[in-house]
C-alpha atoms as one frame of an Amber mdcrd trajectory, in Angstrom:
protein
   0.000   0.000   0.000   3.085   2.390   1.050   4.599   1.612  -2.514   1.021
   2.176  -4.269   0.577   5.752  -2.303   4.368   6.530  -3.453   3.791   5.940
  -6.777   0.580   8.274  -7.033   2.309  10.371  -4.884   5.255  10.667  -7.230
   2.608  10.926 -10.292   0.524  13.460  -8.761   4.007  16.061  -8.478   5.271
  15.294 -12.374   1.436  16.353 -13.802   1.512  19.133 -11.418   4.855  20.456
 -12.685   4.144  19.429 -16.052   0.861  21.327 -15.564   2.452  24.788 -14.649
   4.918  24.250 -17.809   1.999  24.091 -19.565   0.851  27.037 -18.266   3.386
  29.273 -17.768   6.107  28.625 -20.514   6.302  29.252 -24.217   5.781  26.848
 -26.857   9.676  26.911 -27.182  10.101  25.790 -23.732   7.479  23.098 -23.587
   8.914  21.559 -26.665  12.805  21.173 -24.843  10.650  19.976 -21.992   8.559
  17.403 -24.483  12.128  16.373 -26.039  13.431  15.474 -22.674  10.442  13.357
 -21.919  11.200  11.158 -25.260  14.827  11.026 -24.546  13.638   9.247 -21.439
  11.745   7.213 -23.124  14.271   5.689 -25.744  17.395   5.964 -22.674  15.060
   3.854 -20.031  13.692   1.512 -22.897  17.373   1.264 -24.700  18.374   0.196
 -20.606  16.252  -2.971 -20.241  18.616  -4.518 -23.118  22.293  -2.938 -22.685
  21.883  -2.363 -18.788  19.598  -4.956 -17.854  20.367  -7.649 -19.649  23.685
  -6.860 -20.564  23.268  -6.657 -24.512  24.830  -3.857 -25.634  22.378  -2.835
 -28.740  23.084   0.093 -31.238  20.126  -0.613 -33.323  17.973   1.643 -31.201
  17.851   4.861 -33.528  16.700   1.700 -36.355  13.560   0.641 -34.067  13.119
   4.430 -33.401  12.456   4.955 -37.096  10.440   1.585 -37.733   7.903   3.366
 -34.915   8.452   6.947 -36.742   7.443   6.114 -39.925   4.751   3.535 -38.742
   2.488   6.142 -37.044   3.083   8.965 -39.686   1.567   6.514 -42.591  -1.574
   6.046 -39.727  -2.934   8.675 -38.972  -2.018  10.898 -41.694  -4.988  12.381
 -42.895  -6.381  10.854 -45.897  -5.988  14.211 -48.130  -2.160  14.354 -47.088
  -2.028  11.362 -47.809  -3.289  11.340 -51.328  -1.342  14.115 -51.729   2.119
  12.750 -50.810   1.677   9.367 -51.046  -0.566   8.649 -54.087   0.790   4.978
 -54.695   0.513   3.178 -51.125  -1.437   0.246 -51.104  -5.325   0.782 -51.339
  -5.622  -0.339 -47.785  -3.088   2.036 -46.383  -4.044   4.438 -48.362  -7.219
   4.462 -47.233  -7.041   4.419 -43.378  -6.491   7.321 -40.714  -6.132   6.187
 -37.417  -6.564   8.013 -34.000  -3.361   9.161 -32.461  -2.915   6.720 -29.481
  -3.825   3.890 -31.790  -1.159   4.670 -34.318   1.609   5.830 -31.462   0.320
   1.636 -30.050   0.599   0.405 -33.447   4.437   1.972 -33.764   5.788   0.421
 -30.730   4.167  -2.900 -31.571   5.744  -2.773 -35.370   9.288  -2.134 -33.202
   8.450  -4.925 -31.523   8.217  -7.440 -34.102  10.951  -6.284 -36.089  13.060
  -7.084 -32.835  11.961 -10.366 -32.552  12.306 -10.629 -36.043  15.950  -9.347
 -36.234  16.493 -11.100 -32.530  16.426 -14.563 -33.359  19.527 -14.581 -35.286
  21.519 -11.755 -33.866  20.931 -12.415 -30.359  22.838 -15.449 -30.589  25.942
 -13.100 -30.717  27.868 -11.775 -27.856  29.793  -8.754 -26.885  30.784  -6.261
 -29.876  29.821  -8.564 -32.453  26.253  -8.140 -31.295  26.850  -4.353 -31.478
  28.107  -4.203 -34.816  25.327  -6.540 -35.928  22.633  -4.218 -34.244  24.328
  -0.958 -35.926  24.144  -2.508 -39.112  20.028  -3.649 -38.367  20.054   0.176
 -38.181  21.939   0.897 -41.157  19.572  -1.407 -42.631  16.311   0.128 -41.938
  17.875   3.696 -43.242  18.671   1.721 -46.244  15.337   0.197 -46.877  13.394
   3.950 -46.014  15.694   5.529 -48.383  14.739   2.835 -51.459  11.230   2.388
 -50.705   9.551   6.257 -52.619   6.513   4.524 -52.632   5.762   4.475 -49.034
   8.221   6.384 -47.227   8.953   9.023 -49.847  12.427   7.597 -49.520  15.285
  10.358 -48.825  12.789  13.334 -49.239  10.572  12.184 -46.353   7.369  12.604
 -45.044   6.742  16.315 -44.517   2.832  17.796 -42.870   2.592  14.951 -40.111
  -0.181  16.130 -37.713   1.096  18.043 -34.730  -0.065  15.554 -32.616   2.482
  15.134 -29.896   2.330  17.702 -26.955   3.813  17.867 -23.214   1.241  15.793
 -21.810   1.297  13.031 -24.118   5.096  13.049 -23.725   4.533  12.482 -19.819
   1.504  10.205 -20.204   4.273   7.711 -22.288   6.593   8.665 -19.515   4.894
   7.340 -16.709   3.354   4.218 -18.208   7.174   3.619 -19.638   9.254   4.319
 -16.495   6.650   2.394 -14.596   6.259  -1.099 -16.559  10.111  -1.107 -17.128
  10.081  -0.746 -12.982   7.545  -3.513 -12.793   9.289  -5.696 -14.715  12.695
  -5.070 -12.980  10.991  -6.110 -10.018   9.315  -9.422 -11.387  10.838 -13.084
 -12.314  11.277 -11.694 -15.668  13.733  -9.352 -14.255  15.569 -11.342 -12.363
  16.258 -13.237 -15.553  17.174 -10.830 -17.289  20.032  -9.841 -14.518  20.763
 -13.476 -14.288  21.468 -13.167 -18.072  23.633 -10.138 -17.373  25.885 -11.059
 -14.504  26.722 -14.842 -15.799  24.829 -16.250 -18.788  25.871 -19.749 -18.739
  24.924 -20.142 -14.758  21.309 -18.510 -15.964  21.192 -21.414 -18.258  21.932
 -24.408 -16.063  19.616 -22.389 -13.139  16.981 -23.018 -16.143  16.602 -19.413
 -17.455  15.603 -19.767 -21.533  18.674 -17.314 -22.850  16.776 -16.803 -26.367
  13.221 -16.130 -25.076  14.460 -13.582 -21.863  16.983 -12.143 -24.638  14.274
 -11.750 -27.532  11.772 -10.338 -24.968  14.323  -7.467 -23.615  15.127  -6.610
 -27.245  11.350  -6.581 -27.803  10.112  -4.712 -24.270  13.026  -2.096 -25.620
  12.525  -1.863 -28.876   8.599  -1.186 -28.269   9.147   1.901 -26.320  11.880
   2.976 -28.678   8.912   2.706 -31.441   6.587   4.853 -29.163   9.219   7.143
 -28.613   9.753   7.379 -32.490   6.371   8.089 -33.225   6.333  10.734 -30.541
   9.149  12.461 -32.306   7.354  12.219 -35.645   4.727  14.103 -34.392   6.496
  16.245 -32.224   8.645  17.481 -35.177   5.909  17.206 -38.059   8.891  15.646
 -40.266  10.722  12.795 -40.932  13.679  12.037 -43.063  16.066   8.768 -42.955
  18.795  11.185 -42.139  17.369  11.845 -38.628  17.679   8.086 -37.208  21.746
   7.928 -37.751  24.157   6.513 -36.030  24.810  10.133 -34.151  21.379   9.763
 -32.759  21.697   5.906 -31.345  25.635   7.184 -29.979  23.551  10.067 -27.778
  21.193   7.882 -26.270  24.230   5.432 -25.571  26.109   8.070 -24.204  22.930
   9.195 -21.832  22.795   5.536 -20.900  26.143   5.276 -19.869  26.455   8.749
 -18.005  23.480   7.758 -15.906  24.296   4.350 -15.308  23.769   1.347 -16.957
  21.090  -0.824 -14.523  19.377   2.102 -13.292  16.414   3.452 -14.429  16.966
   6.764 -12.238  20.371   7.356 -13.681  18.477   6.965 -17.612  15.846   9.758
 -15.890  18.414  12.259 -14.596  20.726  11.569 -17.078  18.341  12.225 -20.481
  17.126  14.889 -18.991  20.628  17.124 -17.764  22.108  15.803 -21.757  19.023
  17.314 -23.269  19.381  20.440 -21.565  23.083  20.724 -22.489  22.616  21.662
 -26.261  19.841  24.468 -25.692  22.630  25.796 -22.456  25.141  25.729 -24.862
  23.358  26.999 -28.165  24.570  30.788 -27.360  27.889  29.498 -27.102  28.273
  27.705 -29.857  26.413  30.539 -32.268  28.972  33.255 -30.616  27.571  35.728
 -27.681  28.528  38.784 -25.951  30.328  38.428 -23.006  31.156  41.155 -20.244
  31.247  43.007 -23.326  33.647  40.634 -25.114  32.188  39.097 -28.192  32.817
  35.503 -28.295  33.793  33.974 -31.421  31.301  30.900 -33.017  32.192  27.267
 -31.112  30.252  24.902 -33.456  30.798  21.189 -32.014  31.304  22.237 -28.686
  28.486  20.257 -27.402  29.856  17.413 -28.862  33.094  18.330 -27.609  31.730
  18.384 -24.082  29.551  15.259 -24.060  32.395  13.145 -25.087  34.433  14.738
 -22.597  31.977  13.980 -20.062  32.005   9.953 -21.380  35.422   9.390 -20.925
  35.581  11.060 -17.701  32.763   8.840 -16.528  34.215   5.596 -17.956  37.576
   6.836 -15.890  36.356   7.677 -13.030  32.682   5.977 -12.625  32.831   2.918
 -14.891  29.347   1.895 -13.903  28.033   5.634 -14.789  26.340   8.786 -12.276
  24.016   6.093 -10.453  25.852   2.637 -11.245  22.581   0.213 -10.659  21.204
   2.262  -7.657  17.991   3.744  -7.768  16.588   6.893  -6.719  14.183   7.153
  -3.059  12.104   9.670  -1.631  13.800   7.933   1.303  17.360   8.894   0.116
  16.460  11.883  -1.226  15.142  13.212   1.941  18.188  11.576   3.698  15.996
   8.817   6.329  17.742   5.887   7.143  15.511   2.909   6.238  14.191   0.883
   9.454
């Protein structure tokens, strides 16, 4: 009952805050606030596999785009649709979905193409599984870019509804952050940490490697698709360019910053590395200082970030939070009984 009231509790402060955003900020604000809210999405999701389980996946930007591109051709409105898309199958063609149903759809798409691509790749280890997930990703971009017909292919799909707002961001948020808790905290959990610390004693303890390993890909992979179509609507355009390889390194890098194994590290961490570009935008562009005029410092975002990974991986291997999780307890400095 304690952890129920917590839990409400803990909901009751975020839609409260997220309520006087709402409110009281521009629409330029509430968007960096709806950005951080899908960068926790994809860092917590992206930490059931590589922190979790101990797969270290690069494929995430791929599933990302799989959920993108999913809920655009949904719920696009039938005239846009005609419009841009004039040769999509008659069924496809002819369909426009409500929001939530095509944002369910896209993380369920995700899903299957991780089980799809899991069978075989899971069966790798280490970096090979990495480079085989990077090149799932390179795949997808591949397929988007050669595929006019449905995707548009490089030119993209342009006029997606402007669906996506802070509290749909937060809704996803909670019901994310709180199944991937719930399932930390189950049998299927401690399988998948079993899998992590010592795969071959999982197996002779009777964990099933392939179906725990398949269903963290797919658990992962189905928020990453959420999270995609999110973004899609967030943004109102998508182009194969914007699911690259720099997008699955800075959720990677968030990951590992906050700590791989802790879903309060992914929280604090997407949200401080989110903040860091728009902090450092008047930098980078050149500003007035003290009456000094600054010279432009493109890349010095970048710069920082991967400062702040290899200081990390020198000095806190296992990231900000390691596998330790957040308490009001801790927070408020109580000593558990």
């Amino acid at each position: 009952m304690k952890r129920f009231l917590g839990v409400l509790f803990g909901i009751s402060i975020l839609f409260l805050v997220i309520f006087f955003i709402d409110k009281r900020f521009n629409s330029y604000y509430r968007e960096i606030f709806s950005i951080i809210g899908i960068n926790i999405i994809l860092v917590t999701s992206l930490n059931i596999s590589n922190g979790f389980t101990g797969l270290f996946s690069l494929g995430h930007a791929g599933f990302m785009a799989v959920g993108a591109y999913t809920s655009a051709l949904l719920d696009l409105p039938l005239d846009k649709k005609a419009m841009l898309l004039p040769n999509l199958p008659y069924w496809l063609g002819h369909i426009s979905l409500p929001f939530l149903l095509s944002v369910i759809m896209a993380g369920f798409m995700a899903a299957f193409f991780a089980v799809l691509v899991g069978y075989p790749v899971l069966r790798l280890k280490g970096h090979y599984l990495s480079v085989a997930t990077l090149g799932f990703m390179v795949i997808v971009r591949v397929v988007i870019n050669n595929t006019p017909n449905l995707t548009r292919g490089a030119i993209g799909i342009n006029n997606i509804p402007n669906y996506t707002n802070i509290w749909w961001v937060y809704f996803w948020v909670v019901i994310t952050v709180y199944a991937l808790w719930r399932i930390i905290n189950s049998s299927y959990g401690r399988a998948f940490l079993a899998i992590r610390e010592d795969h071959i004693a999982a197996s002779l303890s009777g964990v099933n490697l392939t179906k725990y390993k398949i269903l963290s890909f797919a658990i992962g992979a189905f928020f990453a698709g959420v999270a995609g179509a999110l973004w899609a609507h967030q943004i109102t355009a998508i182009t194969p360019r914007a699911f690259s390889f720099v997008t699955t390194f800075n959720i990677v890098v968030m990951l590992v910053i906050g700590g791989m194994g802790s879903i309060s590290g992914s929280i604090v961490s997407a949200f401080l590395l989110t903040l860091l570009p728009e902090l450092m935008r008047p930098l980078e562009e050149g500003m007035v200082l003290f009456g000094y005029q600054l010279p432009q410092l493109y890349g010095l975002t970048q710069l920082i970030m991967a400062t702040l990974l290899i200081l990390v991986m020198i000095f806190r291997p296992k990231g900000l939070m390691g596998d330790r999780e957040l308490s009001l307890k801790g927070i408020l400095g109580q000593k558990s009984s």
